[in-house]
C-alpha positions in Angstrom: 66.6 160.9 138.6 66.5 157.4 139.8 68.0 154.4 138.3 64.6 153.0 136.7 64.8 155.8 134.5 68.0 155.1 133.1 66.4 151.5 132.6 67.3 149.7 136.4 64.9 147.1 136.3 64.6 143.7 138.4 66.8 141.5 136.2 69.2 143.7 137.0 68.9 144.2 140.6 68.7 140.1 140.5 72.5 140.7 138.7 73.7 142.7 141.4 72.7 140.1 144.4 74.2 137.2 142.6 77.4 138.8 142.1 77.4 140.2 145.8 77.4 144.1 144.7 75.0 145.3 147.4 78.0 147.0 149.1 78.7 148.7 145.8 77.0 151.7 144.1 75.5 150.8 140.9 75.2 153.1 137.9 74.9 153.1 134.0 77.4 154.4 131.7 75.9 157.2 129.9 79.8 158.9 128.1 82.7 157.4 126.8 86.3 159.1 126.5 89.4 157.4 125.8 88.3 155.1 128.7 87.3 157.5 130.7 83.8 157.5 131.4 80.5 159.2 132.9 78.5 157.2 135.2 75.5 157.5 136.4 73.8 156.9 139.7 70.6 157.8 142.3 73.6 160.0 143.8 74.3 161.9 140.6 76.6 162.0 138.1 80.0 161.4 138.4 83.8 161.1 136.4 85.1 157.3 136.9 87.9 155.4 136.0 88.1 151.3 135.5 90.7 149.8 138.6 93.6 148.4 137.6 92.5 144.8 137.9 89.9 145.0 135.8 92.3 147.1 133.4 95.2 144.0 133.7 92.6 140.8 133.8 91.0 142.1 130.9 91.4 140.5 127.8 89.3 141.8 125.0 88.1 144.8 124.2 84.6 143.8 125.3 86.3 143.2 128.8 86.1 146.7 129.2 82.8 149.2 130.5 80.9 150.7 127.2 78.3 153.5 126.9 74.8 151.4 128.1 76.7 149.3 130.8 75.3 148.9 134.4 78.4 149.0 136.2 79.3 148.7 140.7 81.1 151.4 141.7 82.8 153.2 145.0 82.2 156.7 144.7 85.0 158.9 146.8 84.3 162.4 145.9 81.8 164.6 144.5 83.2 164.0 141.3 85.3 161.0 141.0 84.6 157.2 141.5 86.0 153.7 140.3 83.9 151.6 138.3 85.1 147.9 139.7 83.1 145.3 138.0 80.6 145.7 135.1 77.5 143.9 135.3 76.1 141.1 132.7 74.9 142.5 129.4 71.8 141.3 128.2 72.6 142.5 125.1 76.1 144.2 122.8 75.8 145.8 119.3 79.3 145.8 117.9 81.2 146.2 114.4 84.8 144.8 113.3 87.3 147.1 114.6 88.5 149.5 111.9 92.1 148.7 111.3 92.5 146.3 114.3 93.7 142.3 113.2 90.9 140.4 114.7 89.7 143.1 117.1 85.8 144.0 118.1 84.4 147.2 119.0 81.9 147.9 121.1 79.3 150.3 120.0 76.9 150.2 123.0 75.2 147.8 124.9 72.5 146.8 126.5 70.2 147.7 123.6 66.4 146.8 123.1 65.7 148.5 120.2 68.3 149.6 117.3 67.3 152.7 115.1 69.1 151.9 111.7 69.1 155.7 110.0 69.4 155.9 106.0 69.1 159.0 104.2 67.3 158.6 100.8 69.7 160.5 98.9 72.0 159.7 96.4 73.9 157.5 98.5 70.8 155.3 100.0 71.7 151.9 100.1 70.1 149.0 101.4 73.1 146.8 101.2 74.1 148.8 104.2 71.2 148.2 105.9 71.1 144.8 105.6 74.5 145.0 107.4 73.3 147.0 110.3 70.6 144.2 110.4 72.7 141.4 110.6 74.5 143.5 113.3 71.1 143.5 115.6 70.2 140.2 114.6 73.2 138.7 116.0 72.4 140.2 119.6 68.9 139.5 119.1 68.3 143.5 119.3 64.7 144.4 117.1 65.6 147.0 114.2 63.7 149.7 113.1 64.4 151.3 110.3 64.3 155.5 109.5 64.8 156.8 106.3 65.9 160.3 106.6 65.9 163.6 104.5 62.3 162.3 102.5 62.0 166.4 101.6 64.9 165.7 99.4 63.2 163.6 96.5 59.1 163.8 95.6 56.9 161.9 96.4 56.8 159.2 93.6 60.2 158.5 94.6 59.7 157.5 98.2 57.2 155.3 97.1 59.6 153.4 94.2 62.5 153.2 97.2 60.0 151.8 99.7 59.0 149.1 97.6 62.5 148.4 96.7 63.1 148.2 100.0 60.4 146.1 101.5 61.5 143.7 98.7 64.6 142.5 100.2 63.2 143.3 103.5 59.7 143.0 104.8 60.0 141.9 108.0 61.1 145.4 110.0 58.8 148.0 110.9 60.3 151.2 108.5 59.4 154.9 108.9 60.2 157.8 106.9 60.8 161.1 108.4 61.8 164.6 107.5 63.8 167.1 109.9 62.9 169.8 108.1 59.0 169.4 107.6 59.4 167.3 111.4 57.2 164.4 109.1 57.1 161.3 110.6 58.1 162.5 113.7 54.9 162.1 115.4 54.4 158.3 114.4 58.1 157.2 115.5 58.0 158.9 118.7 54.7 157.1 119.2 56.9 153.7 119.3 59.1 154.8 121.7 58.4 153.1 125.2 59.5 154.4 128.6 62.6 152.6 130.2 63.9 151.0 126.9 66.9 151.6 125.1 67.4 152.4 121.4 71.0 153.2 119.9 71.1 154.9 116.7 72.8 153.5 114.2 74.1 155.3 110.7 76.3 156.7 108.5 77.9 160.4 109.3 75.1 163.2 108.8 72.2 160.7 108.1 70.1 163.1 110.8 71.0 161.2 114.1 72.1 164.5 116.4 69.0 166.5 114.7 66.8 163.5 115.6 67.8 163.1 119.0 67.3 167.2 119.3 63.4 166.8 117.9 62.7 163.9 120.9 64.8 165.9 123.8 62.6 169.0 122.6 66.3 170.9 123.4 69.4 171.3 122.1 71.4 168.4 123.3 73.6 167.6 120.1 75.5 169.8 117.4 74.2 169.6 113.9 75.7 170.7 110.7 74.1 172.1 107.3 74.4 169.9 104.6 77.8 170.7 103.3 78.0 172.6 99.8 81.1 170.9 98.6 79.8 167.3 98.9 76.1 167.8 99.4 76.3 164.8 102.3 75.5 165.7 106.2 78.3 167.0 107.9 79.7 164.2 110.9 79.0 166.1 114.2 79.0 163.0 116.9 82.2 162.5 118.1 81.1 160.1 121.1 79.0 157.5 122.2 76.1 159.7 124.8 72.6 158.2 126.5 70.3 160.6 127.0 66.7 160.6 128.5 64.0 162.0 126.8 60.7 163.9 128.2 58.6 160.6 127.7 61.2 158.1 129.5 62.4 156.8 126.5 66.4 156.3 126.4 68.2 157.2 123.2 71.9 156.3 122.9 73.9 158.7 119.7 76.7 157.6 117.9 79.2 158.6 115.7 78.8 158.2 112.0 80.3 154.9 111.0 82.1 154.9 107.8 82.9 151.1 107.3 80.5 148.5 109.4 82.2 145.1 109.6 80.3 142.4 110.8 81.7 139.9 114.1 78.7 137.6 113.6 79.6 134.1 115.2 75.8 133.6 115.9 72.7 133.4 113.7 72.9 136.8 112.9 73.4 136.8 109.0 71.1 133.6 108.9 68.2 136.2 110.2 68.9 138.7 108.0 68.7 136.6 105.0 65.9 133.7 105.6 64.8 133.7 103.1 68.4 132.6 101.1 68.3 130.1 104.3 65.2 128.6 103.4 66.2 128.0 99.9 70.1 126.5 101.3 68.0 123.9 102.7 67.2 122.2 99.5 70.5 122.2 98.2 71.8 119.1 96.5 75.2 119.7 99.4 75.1 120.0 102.5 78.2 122.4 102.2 77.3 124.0 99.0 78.5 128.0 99.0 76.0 128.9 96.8 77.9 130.1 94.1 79.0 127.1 91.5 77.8 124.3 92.5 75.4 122.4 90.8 71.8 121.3 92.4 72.4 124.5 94.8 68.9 126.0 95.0 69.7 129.1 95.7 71.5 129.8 92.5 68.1 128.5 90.7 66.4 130.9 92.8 68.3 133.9 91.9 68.1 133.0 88.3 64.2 133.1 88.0 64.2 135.8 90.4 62.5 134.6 93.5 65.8 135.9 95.5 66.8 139.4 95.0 70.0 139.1 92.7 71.6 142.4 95.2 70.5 140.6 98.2 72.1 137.4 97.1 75.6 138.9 96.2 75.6 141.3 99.2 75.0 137.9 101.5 77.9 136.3 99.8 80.0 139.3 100.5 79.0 139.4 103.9 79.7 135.4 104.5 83.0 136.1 103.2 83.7 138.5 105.6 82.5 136.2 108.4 84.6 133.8 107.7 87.6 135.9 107.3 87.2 137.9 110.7 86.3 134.0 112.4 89.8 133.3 111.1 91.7 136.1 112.1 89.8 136.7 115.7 90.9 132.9 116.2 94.7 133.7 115.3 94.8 136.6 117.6 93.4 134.7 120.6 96.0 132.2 119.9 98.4 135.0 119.2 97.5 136.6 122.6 97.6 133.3 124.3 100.9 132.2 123.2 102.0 135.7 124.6 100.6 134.9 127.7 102.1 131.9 128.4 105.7 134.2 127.5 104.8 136.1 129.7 104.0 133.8 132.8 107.0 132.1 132.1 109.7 134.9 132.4 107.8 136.3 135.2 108.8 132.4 137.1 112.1 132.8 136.3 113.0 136.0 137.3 110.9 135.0 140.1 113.4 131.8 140.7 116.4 134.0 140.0 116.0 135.9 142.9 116.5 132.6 145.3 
């Protein structure tokens, strides 16, 4: 294969000239394992390791290559290379770390279209979405949404959790889709434009592997049976994986996410919710917080319903949680700044010592 049809295209060749890589070979990550990854290149595929400057200079977690990344590389065998300098992103979808003070991960980058996957069964929830939306919004990354497993509930149903749906959130194209009927298929693959990149985004067994199976028309992914204990999908991702599909599309799989912070220091959460936005504008305060104050238009709005009440209080949640990871993310990179400094400092006087 060649590298336009894992998505090279001239911005990126542009990229590579201004940060003198012609004497490298470029690639895309396509694999992540415990930073160890799977590049791939006009040459073929091959096993690479990060050098050790780019391991020591690095200092966040997004300093480091992620599935989607162009990356310049020296190959050396017919298996092994070194991936020494990743290229610019045009675009990164990540999620607070899970259990880390402050910390980002990385779910993929370089993203053009997100697929946010949502099974309609008992535990649909568009509070969930609208997180996963505020995720793409804040990279600017266009969300489409899938709900899943439709042959689980009739008809009438679909119809009353559509319109729930498109109430809160009528501006993102939504299809519904069955892997067991294969409904819907047709129309979403329809959407699905050669050289782009869409990342599938969703809760563990929502249909993501079974999905990416129906496009590659092979068996690329494991799948599970629902499981008879919980009656939820069974998690069967256990890594990040682009693949290329017959009609050139790209697809990047993930694993199931369980808890989906948000890192959103942009406009992200103000995209999700414009329409609480609009209404902020008119506020008697220019630092109302929407919740006691009086003259807050928001408030008025929720209380003669022309703002979703479920909407409103999951956009409070979700401001809260901004601000708390803003907080902490600023007292780490202080933290790791003060440590440093430590650092430099006992390194020039064991330096001096030695005089």
């Amino acid at each position: 294969m060649k590298l336009e049809d894992f998505g090279y295209n001239d911005n990126i060749e542009k990229l590579k000239i201004e940060h003198n890589l012609q004497d490298f070979e470029i690639g895309r990550i396509i694999s992540e394992h415990k930073e160890r990854y799977v590049v791939k290149t006009e040459k073929g595929e091959f096993d690479a390791e990060i050098t050790g400057n780019l391991r020591y200079t690095a200092n966040t977690r997004e300093d480091f290559p992620a599935v989607g990344d162009w990356v310049a590389l020296v190959i050396y065998d017919s298996y092994s290379s070194i991936i020494h300098k990743i290229l610019p992103r045009n675009s990164i979808i990540s999620r607070k770390a899970v259990g880390h003070f402050g910390d980002i991960q990385i779910i993929a980058t370089n993203i053009d279209y997100a697929f946010i996957m949502q099974a309609v069964d008992r535990d649909f929830s568009i509070n969930r979405i609208e997180r996963y939306l505020t995720i793409c919004n804040t990279s600017n990354i266009q969300p489409i949404i899938i709900l899943t497993k439709i042959d689980l509930i009739n008809e009438t149903s679909l119809k009353e959790l559509m319109v729930s749906l498109k109430k809160r959130i009528n501006n993102v194209p939504v299809f519904a889709i069955s892997n067991i009927s294969k409904q819907g298929y047709k129309k979403l693959k329809e959407i699905i434009v050669k050289g782009k990149t869409y990342c599938l985004l969703g809760s563990s067994g929502v249909g993501k592997s079974t999905l990416v199976n129906a496009f590659a028309n092979k068996e690329l992914m494991v799948t599970k049976n629902v499981s008879s204990f919980s009656k939820k999908g069974q998690h069967t991702t256990t890594h990040r994986e682009l693949i290329i599909l017959d009609n050139g599309g790209i697809l990047i799989d993930n694993p199931g996410m369980r808890e989906v912070g948000i890192t959103d220091t942009s406009n992200g959460l103000e995209k999700t919710f414009e329409i609480i936005i609009e209404y902020s504008k008119h506020c008697k305060f220019k630092n109302c917080t929407h919740t006691i104050e009086i003259g807050c238009a928001v408030t008025k709005a929720v209380e003669i319903g022309e703002i979703d009440e479920f909407s409103y209080k999951n956009y409070l949640k979700m401001e809260k949680e901004k601000e708390h990871f803003e907080t902490t993310a600023a007292e780490k990179r202080k933290k790791d700044k003060d440590f440093g400094k430590m650092v430099k400092h006992f390194k020039k006087i064991k330096k001096s010592s030695k005089y």
